[in-house]
Each structure stands twice: as C-alpha cells, then as structure tokens.
C-alpha positions in Angstrom: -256.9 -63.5 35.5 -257.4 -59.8 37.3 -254.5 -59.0 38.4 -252.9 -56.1 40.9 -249.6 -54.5 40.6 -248.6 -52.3 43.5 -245.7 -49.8 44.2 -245.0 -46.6 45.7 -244.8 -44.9 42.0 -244.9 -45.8 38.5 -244.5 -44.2 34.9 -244.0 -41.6 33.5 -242.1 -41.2 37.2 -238.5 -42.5 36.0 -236.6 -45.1 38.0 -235.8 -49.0 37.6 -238.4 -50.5 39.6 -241.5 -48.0 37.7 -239.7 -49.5 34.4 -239.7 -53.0 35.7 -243.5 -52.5 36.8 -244.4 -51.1 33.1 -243.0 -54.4 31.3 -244.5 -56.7 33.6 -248.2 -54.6 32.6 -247.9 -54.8 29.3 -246.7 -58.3 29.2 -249.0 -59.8 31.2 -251.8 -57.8 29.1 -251.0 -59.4 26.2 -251.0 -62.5 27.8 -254.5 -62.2 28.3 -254.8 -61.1 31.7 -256.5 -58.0 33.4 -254.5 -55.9 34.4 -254.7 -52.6 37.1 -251.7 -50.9 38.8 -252.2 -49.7 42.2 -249.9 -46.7 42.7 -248.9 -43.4 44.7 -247.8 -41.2 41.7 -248.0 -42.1 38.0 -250.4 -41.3 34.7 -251.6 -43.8 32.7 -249.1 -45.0 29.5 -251.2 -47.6 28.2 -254.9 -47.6 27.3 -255.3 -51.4 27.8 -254.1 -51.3 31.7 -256.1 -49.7 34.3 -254.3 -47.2 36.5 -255.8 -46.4 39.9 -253.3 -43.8 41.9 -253.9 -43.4 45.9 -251.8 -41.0 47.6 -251.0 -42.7 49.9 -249.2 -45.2 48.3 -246.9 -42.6 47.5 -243.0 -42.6 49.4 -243.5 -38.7 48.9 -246.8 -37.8 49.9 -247.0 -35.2 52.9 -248.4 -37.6 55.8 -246.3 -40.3 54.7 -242.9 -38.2 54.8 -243.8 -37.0 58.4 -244.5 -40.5 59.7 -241.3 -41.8 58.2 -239.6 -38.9 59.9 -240.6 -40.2 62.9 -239.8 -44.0 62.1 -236.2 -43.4 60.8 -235.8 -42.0 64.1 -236.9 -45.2 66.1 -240.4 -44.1 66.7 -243.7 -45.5 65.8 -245.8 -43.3 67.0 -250.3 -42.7 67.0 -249.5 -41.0 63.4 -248.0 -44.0 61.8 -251.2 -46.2 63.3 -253.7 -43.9 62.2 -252.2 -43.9 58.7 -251.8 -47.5 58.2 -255.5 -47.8 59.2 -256.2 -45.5 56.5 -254.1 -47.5 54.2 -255.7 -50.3 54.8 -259.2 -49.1 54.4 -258.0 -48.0 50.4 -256.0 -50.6 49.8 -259.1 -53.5 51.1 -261.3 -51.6 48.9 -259.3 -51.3 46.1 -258.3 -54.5 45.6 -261.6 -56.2 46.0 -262.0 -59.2 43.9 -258.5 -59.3 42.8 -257.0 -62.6 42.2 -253.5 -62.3 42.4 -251.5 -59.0 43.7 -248.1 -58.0 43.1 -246.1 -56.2 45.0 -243.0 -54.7 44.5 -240.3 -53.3 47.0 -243.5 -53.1 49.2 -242.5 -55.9 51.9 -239.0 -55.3 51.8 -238.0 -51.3 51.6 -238.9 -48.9 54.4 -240.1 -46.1 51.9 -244.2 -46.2 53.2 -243.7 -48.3 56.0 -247.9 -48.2 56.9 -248.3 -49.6 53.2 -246.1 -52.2 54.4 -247.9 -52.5 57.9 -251.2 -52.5 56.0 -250.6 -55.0 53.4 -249.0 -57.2 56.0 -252.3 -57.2 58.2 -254.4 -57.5 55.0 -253.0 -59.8 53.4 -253.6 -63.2 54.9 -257.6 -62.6 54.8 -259.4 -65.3 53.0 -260.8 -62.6 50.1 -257.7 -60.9 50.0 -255.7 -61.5 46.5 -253.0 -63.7 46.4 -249.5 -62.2 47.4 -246.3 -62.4 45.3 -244.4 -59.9 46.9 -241.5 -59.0 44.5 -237.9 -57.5 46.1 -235.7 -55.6 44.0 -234.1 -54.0 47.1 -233.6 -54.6 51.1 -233.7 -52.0 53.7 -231.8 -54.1 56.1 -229.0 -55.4 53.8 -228.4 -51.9 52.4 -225.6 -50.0 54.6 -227.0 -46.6 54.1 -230.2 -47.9 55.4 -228.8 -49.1 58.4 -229.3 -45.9 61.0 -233.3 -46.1 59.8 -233.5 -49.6 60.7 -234.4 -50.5 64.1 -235.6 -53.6 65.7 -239.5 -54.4 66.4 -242.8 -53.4 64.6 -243.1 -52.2 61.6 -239.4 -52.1 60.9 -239.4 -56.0 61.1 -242.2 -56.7 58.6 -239.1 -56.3 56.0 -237.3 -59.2 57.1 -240.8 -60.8 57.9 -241.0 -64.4 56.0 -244.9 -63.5 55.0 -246.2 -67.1 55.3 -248.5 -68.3 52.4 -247.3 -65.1 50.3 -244.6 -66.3 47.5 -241.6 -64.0 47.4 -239.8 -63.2 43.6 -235.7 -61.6 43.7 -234.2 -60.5 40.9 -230.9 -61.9 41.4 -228.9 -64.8 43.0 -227.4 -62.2 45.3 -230.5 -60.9 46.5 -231.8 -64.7 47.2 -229.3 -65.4 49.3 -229.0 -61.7 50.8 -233.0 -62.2 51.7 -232.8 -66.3 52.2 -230.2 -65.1 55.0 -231.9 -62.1 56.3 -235.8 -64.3 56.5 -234.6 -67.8 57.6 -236.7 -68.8 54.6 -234.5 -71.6 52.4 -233.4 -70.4 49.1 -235.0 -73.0 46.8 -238.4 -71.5 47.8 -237.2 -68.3 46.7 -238.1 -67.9 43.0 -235.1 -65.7 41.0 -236.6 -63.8 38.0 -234.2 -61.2 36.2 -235.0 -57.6 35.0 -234.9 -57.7 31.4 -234.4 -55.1 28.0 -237.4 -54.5 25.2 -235.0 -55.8 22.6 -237.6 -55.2 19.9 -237.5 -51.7 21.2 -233.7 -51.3 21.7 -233.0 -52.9 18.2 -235.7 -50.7 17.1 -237.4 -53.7 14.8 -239.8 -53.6 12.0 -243.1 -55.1 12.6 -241.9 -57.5 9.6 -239.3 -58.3 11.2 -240.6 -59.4 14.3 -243.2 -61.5 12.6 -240.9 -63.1 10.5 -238.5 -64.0 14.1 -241.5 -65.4 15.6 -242.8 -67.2 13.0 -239.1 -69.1 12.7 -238.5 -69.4 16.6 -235.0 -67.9 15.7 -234.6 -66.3 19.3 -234.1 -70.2 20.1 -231.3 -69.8 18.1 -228.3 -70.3 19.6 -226.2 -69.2 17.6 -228.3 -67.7 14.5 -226.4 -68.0 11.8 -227.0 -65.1 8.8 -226.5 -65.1 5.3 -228.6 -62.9 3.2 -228.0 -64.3 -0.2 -230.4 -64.5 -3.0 -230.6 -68.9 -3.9 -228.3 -69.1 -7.1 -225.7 -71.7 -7.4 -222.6 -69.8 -6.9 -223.4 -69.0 -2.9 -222.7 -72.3 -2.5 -225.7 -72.7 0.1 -225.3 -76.2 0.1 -221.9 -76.0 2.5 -224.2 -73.7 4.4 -226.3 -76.4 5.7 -223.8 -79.3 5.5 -221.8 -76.4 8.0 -225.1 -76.1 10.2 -225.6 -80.3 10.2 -221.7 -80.1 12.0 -222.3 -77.3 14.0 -225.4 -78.8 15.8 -223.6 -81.3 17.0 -221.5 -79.0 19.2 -224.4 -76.8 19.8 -227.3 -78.3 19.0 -229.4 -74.7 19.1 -227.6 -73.6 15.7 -229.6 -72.4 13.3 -229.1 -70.9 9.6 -231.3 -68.4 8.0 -231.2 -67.2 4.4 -232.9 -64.3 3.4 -232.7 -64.0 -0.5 -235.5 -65.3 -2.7 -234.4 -67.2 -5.8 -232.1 -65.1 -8.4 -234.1 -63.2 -10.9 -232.2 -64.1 -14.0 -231.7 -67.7 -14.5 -234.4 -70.6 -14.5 -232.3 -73.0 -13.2 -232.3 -70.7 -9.9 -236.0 -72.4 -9.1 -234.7 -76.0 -9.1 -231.6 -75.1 -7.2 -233.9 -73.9 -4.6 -235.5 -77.1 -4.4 -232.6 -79.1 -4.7 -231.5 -76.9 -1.3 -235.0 -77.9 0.6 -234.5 -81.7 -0.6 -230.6 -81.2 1.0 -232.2 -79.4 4.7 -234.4 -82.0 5.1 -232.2 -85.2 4.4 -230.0 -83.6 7.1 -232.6 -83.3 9.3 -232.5 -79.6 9.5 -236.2 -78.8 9.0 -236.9 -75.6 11.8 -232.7 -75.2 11.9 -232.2 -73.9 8.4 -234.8 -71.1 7.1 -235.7 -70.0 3.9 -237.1 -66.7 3.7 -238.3 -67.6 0.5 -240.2 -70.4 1.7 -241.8 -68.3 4.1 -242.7 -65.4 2.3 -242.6 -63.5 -1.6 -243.2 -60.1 -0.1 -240.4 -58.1 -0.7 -238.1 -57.7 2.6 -237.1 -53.7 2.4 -233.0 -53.1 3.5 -234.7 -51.4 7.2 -235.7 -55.7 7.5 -232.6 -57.0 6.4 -230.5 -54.8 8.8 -232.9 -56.0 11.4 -231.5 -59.7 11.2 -227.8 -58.3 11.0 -228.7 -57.0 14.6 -230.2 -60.4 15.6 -227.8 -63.0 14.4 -224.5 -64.2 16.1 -222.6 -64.3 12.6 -222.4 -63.8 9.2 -221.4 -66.9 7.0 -220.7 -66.6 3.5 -219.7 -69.7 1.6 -220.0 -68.4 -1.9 -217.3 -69.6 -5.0 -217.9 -66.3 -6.6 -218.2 -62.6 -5.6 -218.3 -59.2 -7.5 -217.7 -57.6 -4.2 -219.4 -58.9 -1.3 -221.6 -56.1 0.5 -223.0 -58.9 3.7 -218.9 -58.0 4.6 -219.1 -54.6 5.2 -223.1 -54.8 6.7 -221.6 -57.5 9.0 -218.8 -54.6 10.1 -221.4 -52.2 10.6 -223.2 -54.8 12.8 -220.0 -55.9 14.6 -220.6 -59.3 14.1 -217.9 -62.3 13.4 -217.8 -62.9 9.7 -216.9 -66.6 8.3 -216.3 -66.6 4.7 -215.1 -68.3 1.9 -211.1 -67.5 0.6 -211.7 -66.1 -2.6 -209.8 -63.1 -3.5 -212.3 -60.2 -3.4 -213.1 -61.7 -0.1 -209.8 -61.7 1.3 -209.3 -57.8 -0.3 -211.8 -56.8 2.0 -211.7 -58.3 5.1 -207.9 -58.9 4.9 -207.2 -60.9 8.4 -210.4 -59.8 10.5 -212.2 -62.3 9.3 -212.5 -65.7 9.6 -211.6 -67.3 6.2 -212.4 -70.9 4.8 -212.1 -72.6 1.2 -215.3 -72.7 -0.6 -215.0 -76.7 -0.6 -213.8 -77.1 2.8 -214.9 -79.8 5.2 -218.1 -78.7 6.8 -216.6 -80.3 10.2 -213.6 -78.2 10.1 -215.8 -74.9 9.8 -218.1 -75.6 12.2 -215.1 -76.0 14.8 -213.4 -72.8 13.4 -217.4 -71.1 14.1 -217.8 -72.7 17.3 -214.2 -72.2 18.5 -214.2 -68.5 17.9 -218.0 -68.1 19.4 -216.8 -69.8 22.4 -213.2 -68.3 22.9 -214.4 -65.0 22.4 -215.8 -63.4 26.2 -218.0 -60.6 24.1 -219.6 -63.2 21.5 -220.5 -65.7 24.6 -221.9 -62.6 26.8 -224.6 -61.3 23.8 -225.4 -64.7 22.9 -226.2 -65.1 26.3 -228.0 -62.2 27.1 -229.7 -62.8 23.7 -231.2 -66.1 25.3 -232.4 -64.6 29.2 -232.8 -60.9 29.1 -235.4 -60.2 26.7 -238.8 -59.6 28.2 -240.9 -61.7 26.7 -238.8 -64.6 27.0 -238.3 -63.6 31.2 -242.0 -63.6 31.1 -243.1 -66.5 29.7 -240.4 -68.7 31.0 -240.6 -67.4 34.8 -243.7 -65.0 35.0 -246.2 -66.3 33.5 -245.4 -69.9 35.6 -246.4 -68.2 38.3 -249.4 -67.0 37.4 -250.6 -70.1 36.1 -249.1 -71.9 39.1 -251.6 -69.6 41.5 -254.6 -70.2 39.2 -254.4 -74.0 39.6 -253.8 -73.3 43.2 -257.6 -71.7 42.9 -258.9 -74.6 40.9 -257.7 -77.1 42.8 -259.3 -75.3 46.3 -256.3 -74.8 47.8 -255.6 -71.9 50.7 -253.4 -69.1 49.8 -250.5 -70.5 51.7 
C-alpha cells in the first residue's frame, strides 16, 4: 500500500515521537509497503522511504510560532484561518492518492494547531487517505498544558472523537485518559506500545539474526542455552527430557544447542542421531534446536555471545568438565545458570548457581528452572519485554493488522468510517 506518515518533525531531529516515526518507516517498508513521511523539519535517513518536508508542518516555523502565540492566549484570530487554509492547500496536494495516512500527535497536541484544523476539515473527503491518527500525548490531560487550552474551535479538535478516522494510544493509561477525555469507548481504541531495535541494542550479527528467525526462538519463552559441542558426556539427553517437563509448566520453552558434533571421536555422529531420534519421540521437534542440524558453517565467538544475550538461561547437564567456560559467559551475560553438581562446577559457581545431579529427575529441574524464572521480578520483567517490546514483533502483531484491516476495508467497498 502507499502509505503517509505525518508529524510536526522527524529524524535526525531527536525526540521519542521522531524515533517512534523512524521504526514504524522502516518497518512497514520492509513489509512491502510504500512509504513517504510528511514532515516540518527532518533529512532523509533511509534511501528506501521518501521524505517530503513542508514548513509548515513544522511546531517551529515562524508563522506557525506567531499564530500559536495568539492561540495559547485564547485567540483565534484571521492569521490562524489564513494559515490553515494554506495548510490545507499542501497538505490536499501532497497527499493525493494516498491510501492510508498516519498521523501522529497531530489530532491530539496543540503544537501546529492549523495542521490540526486542516487535517480535520480534510480529512473526511471521499479521496482523502484513510486516517489513523496516532496519540502519544494529550494537550488537555497534561497539567502544564492547561493555561493554553481553552474551550471552542480549534482548541476542541483535540478532544474531537474524529468519526470514521481510527485512533492508536500507546498505553493503557492514555486509552482511558483519551476514552475519558472523547466519550469514545475504550475497546475501540486500539493500544500499540513503543518498542526497542533489539537487534540494534544487542548489536547482533547478521548470522545471528538469521539463525533466530529461522528457529522462531523469539517465541521462546523461556530460551533455554547450552552451547555444547554433541559428545556423550554433556549429557544432552537430560537436556531435552528437562525441556519435555518444562513445557508442561510453560509450554513456550525451548532448548537450543549450538555445538556441532565433537571432532575426535566417531561415535560423536551416532550420538547426534541417537539425540534427534530422543527430540522427536518427545515431541519436541521446533522446541529443541540443533545448530548442527541447521547449519556446518562455523559460528564465530561474536555469534555465540549473541545467543548468551538472547536466551533466558544457561543449562548445563554435563557428567564431566575440565572447567566449564558457558559458567563464566553466562556471568558475563547475567543470566541464571542451571548446572549439573560436579565438583569443578560447584568450584566455580559456588552457591550462585542453581545446581542439579547429572542424573536427576528431569521433573524436579524443570520446577527448580521454572520456580526460579518465575520467583525472580528481574527474570519475569526481560522475559517479558523479550516477548512485546521488540519492533518487529509490535509491528506485525498490532501494526501491520491495521493496515491489512484498512485494505480489506478498500476491497470490500466500504466508506472510510
């Protein structure tokens, strides 16, 4: 679809809202869609999205400053008319042949009130694009807007219900903040999160990121590590039976193992197979991974760390360690560490970790996993976050809906409201 985003400014200009804006671009770009931002300030950050900047979309642009002068004071005066006509004229050129338009802060902060005058009178024309008018903060609920706020037009076009547009908050409290404020009911009201680039904050390798897509493990819930190469005396096997428990308590778990077979002994290759034979009479086929299954490229350390920084916990079952280097990673990642009770084990991570013997009940462990993940306020807040805040997952769970919802709107005939 060709599709509008509007606001008063956008990037490089720093602020929540420009940042928000920029992440919604790219995303629905490669989604497929067209995409131009409709702006008063901003420079193009992305060769693939169009940027068209009009002044006068701008909160700071000379005319616009003097006219809100005016307004904060009570008074709409022949400047503010003349200027929203102006608006207008730009912003029904601009957006000619347009399917969908969104707009954020637009129809509910007083910062260009013509804009807001001129996309209100605009907007319920029958070749006008459809309006999803997106509110990430309200003049008339915020107390240090309050002396700017006044009663009658334009001032009440922000607590206007826009029939026929659809209306986006980015938080409980702002539905029923704006559900209060517009009459309208808050189950109309859709409630779509800001979000973090994880790949971007975790700083992931394009490997990596393949590899997480491929497997579906940000379904994961929680992702289980343990980067082991597949020789007998991991003790893998108690790895799965562990996973086959766990999913009964929370049936998201997954396992993923990230060592190919060991280099040295041949019996390494059937103990691989006799592991793939064990995942799938449990029935774990898409729960437990093997990298090795997936790919023989060698996974460089920058890869490995990635995981660390994507899994929920380290479990490592093994009967035998010369050391036991996935501990200290683990440390360095701040994740929980379940591991087996042999001594090196114990020498290292004394009574921080979570210990278990190497032929312990699989039941008991998965309690002891899921006890800790659920007792512990930090481990249920990033596995959480883990599962709504990334932007891809916001957008194609709660954006992208919305975009498909408007085009079968269009198929189907129907008017914009």
């Amino acid at each position: 679809m060709k599709i509008a985003l509007l606001h008063y400014s956008s990037p490089p200009v720093v602020g929540g809202v420009e940042s928000v804006l920029a992440h919604h671009a790219i995303l629905m770009t490669r989604a497929g869609h067209q995409v131009t931002i409709f702006t008063g300030r901003g420079e193009s950050f992305d060769p693939r999205i169009s940027m068209e900047t009009l002044p006068l979309l701008g909160s700071r642009h000379p005319d616009v400053l003097s006219v809100k002068k005016e307004l904060d004071q009570g008074r709409r005066t022949a400047a503010f008319d003349a200027l929203r006509e102006r608006i207008k004229s730009q912003l029904s050129a601009a957006l000619n042949g347009f399917d969908v338009l969104f707009a954020h802060n637009v129809a509910s902060l007083h910062k260009n009130l013509p804009l807001t005058a001129a996309l209100f009178e605009l907007y319920p024309g029958t070749d006008f694009p459809k309006l999803i008018l997106w509110h990430h903060d309200l003049a008339w609920t915020t107390p240090r807007y309050e002396n700017e706020m006044h009663p009658g037009y334009p001032w009440d076009c922000l607590r206007d219900r826009w029939e026929g547009a659809e209306h986006v908050v980015i938080s409980e409290l702002r539905r029923l903040e704006f559900s209060s404020l517009t009459g309208i009911p808050q189950e109309v009201l859709h409630v779509i999160p800001n979000g973090v680039d994880m790949d971007s904050f975790l700083k992931l390798e394009p490997k990596t990121i393949q590899l997480r897509d491929k497997l579906n493990l940000l379904q994961a819930d929680p992702l289980m590590l343990l980067p082991v190469r597949l020789t007998t005396r991991k003790n893998i096997e108690l790895a799965l039976y562990i996973l086959a428990a766990l999913r009964k308590q929370m049936p998201h778990a997954m396992l993923l193992v990230t060592g190919p077979e060991g280099p040295h002994n041949p019996g390494n290759a059937a103990y691989k197979q006799t592991l793939l034979q064990l995942r799938d009479s449990l029935e774990l086929r898409g729960a437990a991974h093997f990298l090795a299954e997936v790919t023989a490229e060698f996974l460089p350390d920058s890869v490995i760390s990635d995981f660390y920084r994507l899994s929920d916990l380290l479990l490592f079952p093994s009967r035998e360690e010369g050391f036991g280097i996935p501990m200290i990673e683990a440390a360095f990642s701040r994740m929980p560490v379940f591991c087996s009770d042999i001594t090196v084990l114990q020498e290292l991570g004394n009574g921080d970790v979570t210990y278990f013997s190497p032929d312990a009940d699989p039941v008991s462990v998965a309690e002891q996993i899921a006890g800790r993940l659920n007792g512990e306020p930090t481990l249920r807040w990033a596995r959480r976050a883990k599962q709504t805040y990334p932007w891809n997952s916001i957008y194609f769970d709660l954006i992208e809906p919305l975009i498909k919802e408007r085009r079968r709107s269009d198929e189907q005939g129907n008017p914009k409201n």
